[in-house]
C-alpha positions in Angstrom: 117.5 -21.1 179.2 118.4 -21.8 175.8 119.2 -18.6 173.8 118.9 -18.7 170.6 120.3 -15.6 168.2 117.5 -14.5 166.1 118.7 -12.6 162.9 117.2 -9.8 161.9 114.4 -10.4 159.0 116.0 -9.5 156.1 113.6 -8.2 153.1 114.1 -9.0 150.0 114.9 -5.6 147.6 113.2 -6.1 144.6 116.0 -6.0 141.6 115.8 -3.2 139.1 116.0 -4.2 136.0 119.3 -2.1 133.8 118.4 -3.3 130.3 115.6 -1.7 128.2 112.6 -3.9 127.5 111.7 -5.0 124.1 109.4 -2.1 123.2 111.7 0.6 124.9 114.3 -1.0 122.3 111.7 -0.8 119.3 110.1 2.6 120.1 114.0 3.8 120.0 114.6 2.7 116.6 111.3 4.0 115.4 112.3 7.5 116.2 116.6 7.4 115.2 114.7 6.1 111.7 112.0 9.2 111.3 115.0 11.4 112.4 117.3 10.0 110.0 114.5 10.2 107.1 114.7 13.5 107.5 118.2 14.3 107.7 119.0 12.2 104.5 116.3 14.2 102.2 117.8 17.2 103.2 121.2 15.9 102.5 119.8 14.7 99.5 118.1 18.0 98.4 120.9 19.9 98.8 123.4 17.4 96.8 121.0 17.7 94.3 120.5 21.9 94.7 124.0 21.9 94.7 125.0 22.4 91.4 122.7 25.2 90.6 124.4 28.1 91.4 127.2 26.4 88.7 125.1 26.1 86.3 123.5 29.5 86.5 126.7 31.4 87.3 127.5 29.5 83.6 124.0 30.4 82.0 124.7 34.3 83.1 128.4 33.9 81.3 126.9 32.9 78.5 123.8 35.2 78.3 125.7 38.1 79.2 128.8 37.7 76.3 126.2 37.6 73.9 124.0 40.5 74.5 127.4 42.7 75.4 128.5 41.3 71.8 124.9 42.5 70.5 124.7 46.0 72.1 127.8 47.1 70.6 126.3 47.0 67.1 124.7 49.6 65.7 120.7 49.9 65.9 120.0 49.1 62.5 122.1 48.8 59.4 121.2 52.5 57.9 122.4 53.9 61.7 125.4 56.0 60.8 128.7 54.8 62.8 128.8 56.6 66.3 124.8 56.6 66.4 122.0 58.9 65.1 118.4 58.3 64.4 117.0 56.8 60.7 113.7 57.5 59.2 111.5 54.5 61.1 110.6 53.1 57.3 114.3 52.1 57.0 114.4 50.4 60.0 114.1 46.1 59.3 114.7 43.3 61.6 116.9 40.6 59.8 120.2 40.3 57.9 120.8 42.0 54.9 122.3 40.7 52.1 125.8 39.4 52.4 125.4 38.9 56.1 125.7 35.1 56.6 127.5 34.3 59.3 128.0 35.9 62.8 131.2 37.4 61.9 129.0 39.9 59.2 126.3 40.7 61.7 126.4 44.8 62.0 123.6 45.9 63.7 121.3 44.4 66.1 118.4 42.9 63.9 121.2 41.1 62.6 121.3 38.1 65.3 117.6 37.9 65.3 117.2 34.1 64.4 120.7 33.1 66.0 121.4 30.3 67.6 124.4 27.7 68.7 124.8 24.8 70.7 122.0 23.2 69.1 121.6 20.5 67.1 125.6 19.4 67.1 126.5 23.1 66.4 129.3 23.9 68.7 128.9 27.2 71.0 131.2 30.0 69.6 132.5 33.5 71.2 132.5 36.7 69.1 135.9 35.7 67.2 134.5 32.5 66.3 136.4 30.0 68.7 134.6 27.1 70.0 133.8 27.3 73.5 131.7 24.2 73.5 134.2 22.4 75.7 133.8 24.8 78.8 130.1 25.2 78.5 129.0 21.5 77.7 125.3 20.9 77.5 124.5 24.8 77.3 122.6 26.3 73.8 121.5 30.0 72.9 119.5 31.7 70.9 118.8 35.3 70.3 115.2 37.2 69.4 115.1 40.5 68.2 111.6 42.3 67.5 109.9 46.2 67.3 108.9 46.6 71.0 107.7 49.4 72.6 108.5 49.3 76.5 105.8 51.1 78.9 106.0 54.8 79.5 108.1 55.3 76.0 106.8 58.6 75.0 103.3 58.4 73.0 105.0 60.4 70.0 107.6 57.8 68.9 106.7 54.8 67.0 107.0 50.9 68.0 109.3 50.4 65.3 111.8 53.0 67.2 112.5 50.6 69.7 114.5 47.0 69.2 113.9 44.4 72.1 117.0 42.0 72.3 116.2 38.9 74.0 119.3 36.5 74.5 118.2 32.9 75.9 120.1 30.5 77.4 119.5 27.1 78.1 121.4 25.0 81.2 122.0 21.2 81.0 119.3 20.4 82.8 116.6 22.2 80.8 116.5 25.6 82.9 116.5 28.8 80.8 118.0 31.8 81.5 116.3 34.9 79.3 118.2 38.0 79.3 116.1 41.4 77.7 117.6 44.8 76.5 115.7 47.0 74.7 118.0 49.3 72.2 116.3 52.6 70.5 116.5 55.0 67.5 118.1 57.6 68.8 
């Protein structure tokens, strides 16, 4: 007897393949791109959102100087130093005469009209320096009319109440309007 040794049957195990296919690879790439679309605009956004609070934190300096320069006049060029109230047909809004330049403004009415930083005028502070350098790009102006404000008592007139409005103007075209309203009193 002839005996032969039979090896077992060995199976073949099919190979698994360790790669990704072609549209595994594709479908990846598809979705890193949508992901990154996204994360760059927000980037973007905020690069560009970034300066804003700059510029309004300068827009406030600005506004704010001026109507603290305003307030501190007095309401109306007939308003005795250290306040009182004026017969209503005194009160004006406008310069008077001899009042040309910031430096003469007295009383509110005064700045009505106002303006720097436009048209190659440099910005000023209340002593007259240039400040243009600090606050490039930035203008002002100032409006000044009668206004009578809600739930002023009926008995007083319009033309007891002067409504300061101070606005400035960013480098990018924003505006910032500030509003005070000063009365005869």
């Amino acid at each position: 007897m002839n005996y032969r040794k039979l090896s077992p049957a060995v199976t073949p195990v099919p190979s698994r393949n360790q790669g990704f296919t072609l549209i595994e690879t594709v479908i990846s790439i598809v979705v890193i791109g949508i992901a990154l679309t996204g994360i760059i605009s927000v980037i973007l956004n905020n690069i560009q959102e970034g300066a804003r609070p700059f510029l309004e934190a300068r827009g406030v300096e600005l506004g704010q100087a001026m109507m603290n320069e305003i307030l501190l006049k007095r309401w109306d060029e007939d308003t005795p130093l250290g306040g009182g109230r004026i017969p209503i047909a005194q009160a004006n809004i406008g310069t008077e005469a001899g009042e040309n330049s910031r430096s003469d403004f007295d009383d509110v009415d005064d700045y009505n009209g106002y303006a720097d930083g436009v048209s190659g005028e440099p910005l000023k502070n209340e002593l007259g320096t240039d400040i243009s350098a600090d606050f490039t790009g930035y203008s002002r102006s100032v409006a000044v009319d009668f206004y009578k404000p809600a739930g002023a008592p009926a008995s007083l007139d319009t033309k007891n109440y002067k409504r300061i409005r101070v606005t400035v103007t960013a480098p990018t075209g924003e505006s910032f309007v500030f509003t005070a309203i000063k009365t005869n009193f």
